[in-house]
N, C-alpha and C positions, 0 to 999 in steps of 0.2 A: 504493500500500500504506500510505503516512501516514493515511490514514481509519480511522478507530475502524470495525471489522464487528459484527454480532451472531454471536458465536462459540457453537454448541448443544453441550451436553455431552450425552453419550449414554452412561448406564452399560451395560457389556454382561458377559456370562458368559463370562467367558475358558475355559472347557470348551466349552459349548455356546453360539455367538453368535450372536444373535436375526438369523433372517436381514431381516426387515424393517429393524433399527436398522444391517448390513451395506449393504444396499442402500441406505438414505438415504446413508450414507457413499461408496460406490462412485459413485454417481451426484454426486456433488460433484468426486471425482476424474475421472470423464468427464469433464464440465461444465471443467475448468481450475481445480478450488480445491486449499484447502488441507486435509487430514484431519491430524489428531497421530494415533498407534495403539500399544500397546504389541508389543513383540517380547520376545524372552525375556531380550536384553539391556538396550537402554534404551529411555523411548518415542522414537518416530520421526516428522519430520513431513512426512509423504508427497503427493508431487505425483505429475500423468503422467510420469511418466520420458521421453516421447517429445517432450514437449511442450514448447516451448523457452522461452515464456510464462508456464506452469504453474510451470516450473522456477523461472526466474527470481525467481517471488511468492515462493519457497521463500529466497532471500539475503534479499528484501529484508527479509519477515516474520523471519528471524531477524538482520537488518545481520551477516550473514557477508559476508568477501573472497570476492569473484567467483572467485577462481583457488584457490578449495580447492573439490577436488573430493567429489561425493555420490555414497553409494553407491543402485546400482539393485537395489530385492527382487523376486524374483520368487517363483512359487507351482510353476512345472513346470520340470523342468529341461533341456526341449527349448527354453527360452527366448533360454538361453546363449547357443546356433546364431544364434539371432537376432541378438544385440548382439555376438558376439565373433569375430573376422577366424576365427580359429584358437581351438580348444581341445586343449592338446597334453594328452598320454597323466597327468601330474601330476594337470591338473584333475580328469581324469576319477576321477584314485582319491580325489582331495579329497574330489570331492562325494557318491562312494560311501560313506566313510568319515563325513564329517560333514555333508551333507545331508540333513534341513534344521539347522541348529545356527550356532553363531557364527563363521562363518569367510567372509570376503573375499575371494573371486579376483580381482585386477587380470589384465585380460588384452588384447590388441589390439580398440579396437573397431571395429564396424560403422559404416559409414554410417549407420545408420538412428538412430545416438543421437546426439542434438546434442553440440553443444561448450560450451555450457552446463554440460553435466550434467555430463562428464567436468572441470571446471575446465579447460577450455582443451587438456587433454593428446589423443592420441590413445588412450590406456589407457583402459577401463571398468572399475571396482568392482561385482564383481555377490554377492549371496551369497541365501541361501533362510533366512528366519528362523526357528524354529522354536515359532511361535506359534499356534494357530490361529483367533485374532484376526486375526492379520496375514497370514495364509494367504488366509483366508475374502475378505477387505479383495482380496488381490492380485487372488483369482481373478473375484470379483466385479465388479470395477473392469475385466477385460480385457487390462489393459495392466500392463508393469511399472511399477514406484515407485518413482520418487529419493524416500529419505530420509534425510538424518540426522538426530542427536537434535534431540528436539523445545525447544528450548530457547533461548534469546539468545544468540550467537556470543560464547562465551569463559564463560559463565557453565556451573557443577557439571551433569551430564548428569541427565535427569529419569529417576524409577526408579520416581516414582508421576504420577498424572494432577494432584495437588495444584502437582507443579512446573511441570508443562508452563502450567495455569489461570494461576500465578505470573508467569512470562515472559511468555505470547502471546496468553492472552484477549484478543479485543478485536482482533488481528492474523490470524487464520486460521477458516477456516468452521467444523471440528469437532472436537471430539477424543473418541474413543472411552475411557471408562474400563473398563479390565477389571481395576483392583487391579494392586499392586504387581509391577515385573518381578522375573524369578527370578534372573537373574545379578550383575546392577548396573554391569558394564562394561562397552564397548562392544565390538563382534565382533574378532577379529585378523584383521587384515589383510595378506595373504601374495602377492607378486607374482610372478607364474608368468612374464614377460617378461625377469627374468632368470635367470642358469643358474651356480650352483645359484639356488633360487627363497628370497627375501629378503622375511622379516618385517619389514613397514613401521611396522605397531603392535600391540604386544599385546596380546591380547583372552582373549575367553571360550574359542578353544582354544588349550593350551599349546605352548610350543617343543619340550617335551619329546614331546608326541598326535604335532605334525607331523614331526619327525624321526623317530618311530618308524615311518611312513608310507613315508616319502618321502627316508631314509635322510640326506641332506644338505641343511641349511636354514643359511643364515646371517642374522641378526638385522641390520636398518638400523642404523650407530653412533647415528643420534639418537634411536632407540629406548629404547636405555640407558644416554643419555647423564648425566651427571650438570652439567651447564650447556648452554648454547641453543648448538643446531648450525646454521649458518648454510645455508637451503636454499633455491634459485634456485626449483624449482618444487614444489609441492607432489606427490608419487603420490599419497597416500594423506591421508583428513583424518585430523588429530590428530600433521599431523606437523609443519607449521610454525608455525603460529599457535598463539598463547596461550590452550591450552582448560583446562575446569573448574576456571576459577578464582574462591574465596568472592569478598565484600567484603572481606573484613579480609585484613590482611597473614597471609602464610602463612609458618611456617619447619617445613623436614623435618629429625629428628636422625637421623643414619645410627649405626652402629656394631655392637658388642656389645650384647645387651640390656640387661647390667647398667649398663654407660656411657651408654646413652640415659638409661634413667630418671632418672641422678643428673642428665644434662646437663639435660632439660627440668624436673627442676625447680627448677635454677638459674636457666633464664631466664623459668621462667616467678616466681617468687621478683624478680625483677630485672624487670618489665615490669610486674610489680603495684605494685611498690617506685614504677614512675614514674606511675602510677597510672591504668596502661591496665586494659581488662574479659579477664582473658586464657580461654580457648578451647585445651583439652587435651586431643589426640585420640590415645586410649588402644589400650589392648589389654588382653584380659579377666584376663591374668596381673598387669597391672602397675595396673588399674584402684585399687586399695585403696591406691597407694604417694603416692597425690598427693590434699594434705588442702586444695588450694587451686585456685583458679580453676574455669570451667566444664568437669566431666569426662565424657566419654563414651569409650564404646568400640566399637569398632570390630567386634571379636568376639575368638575366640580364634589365636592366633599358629598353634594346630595344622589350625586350619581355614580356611584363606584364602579359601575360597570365602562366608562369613559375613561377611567382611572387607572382600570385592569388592563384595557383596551391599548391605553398609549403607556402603560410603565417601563415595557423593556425596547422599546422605540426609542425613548430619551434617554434611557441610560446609553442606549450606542451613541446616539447623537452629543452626548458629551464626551463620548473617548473619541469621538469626529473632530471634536471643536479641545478636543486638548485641556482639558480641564485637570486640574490638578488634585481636587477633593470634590467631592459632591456631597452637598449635606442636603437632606430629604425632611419633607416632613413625613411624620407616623397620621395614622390613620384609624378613625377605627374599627374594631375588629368583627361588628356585626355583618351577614350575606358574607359579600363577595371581599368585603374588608379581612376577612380573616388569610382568604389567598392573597391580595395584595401584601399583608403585612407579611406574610410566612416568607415572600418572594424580596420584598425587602430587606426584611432581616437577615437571612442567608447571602442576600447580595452585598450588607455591609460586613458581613463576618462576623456577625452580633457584635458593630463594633455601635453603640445605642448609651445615647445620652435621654435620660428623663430630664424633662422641663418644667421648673416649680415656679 
């Protein structure tokens, strides 16, 4: 995988996707390559899920740890049957409920999927993305797809094809463009292996969707954790390893809203003072209050989903513009706030200032 490839980009209609520029791609993934694709989360870079080889191209093209495990997409959800020992009575209202959409069953796997895929565990991640991109891709290809984001292990998840070109050009055979994903963070991941069933990571459906389902769900501690939880194996990716994080140093302020703003722009006042490029990631409320450093925002505090949407987009856009530190504000943790803050926090390295 050290060899430079010729990497083909392939714009396609994310409505309607040209089934010729599908089937070039499909047939790359028979063949044992690499495809990027978008999904409604983030894009994804998809190998044969079965194929142990295939799989493999998939760490090395991204230098991910072997033992974090990829999730496998499928297009039918008679596919499950296939990969998963057991589907208890949970899944099945899961995938009623939010099938196809952002949501991850871990569940007992089959034989039939290597140990590659699963990162070593006996667990499979399976979920149905809700793209029909990535639908067309699955059913086309035959076979399920390990993917995760399309991206350099540990670098901001890609939300357009500009990121994925950024990282891996050059490293994988195609990447399908069909314009920006709709969500911006990655699916939540919910393990049915245990009892009650335990959110590993949060994602595109909330604690609040699942619990309404499935009446009792308890949250992994290093989900919401506010410093690194120390985890022997990985379940689920996004849980031990250091992901979506800029270049530049990252600091989260937690608090009250009024206490953030005074705090960041104290340090960011004090980090200019040492004559760093500082990098201030806002919210559309507080956007007007900081007359210094580089400001962006995020969206509005009342719509987190605008939030989720644009998060890993600006943190590129500040290692674009050369920023020396980025100080964020925290958010908070109800819906969709709880993946935003899980994906923050990990991006700063729990490196998190409280604001009194």
């Amino acid at each position: 995988m050290s060899e430079a490839r010729r990497t083909i980009i392939l714009k396609v209609d994310c409505e309607k996707p040209e089934r010729k520029k599908i089937e070039l791609a499909a047939d790359v993934i028979r063949r044992g390559g690499l495809v990027a694709f978008p999904t409604e989360t983030v894009y994804g870079l998809g190998a044969n899920a079965l194929n142990s080889e295939a799989v493999r191209n998939i760490y090395l093209a991204k230098m991910r740890p072997m033992d974090n495990p990829i999730i496998v997409h499928v297009a039918r959800r008679e596919d499950v049957y296939r990969l998963a020992i057991e589907v208890p009575e949970e899944a099945e209202k899961l995938m009623r409920y939010f099938w196809p959409g952002p949501l991850t069953l871990i569940l007992k796997a089959s034989e039939i999927v290597p140990r590659i895929t699963t990162g070593g565990l006996d667990t499979v991640a399976i979920r149905m993305p809700r793209h029909k991109v990535a639908l067309a891709l699955i059913e086309a290809s035959g076979t399920p797809i390990a993917a995760p984001s399309a991206n350099l292990a540990g670098r901001p998840s890609p939300t357009m094809a500009e990121h994925v070109i950024q990282d891996l050009y050059g490293r994988i055979d195609v990447i399908l463009d069909a314009g920006p994903t709709n969500i911006g963070v990655e699916s939540t991941v919910i393990d049915l292996t245990f009892n009650p069933p335990q959110i590993l990571r949060p994602g595109g459906v909330t604690y609040e969707e699942l619990k309404s389902v499935l009446g009792k769900v308890r949250v992994h501690p290093a989900a919401v954790s506010k410093s690194e939880v120390h985890i022997e194996k990985a379940r689920s990716p996004g849980l031990k390893y250091r992901h979506y994080a800029p270049k530049a140093e990252t600091i989260v302020v937690e608090g009250e809203f009024d206490a953030i703003v005074k705090k960041v722009m104290e340090l960011a006042r004090k980090h200019i003072g040492e004559g760093k490029r500082v990098g201030i990631l806002a919210t559309d409320e507080s956007l007007r209050e900081y007359g210094l450093g580089v400001v962006k925002s995020m969206g509005s505090r009342s719509d987190l989903s605008s939030i989720a949407k644009n998060l890993f987009k600006l943190l590129r856009e500040f290692d674009d513009e050369g920023v020396d530190i980025i100080i964020a504000e925290g958010l908070p943790q109800d819906g969709l706030g709880l993946a935003v803050m899980n994906r923050l926090r990990k991006a700063a390295g729990y490196n998190i200032i409280e604001a009194k």
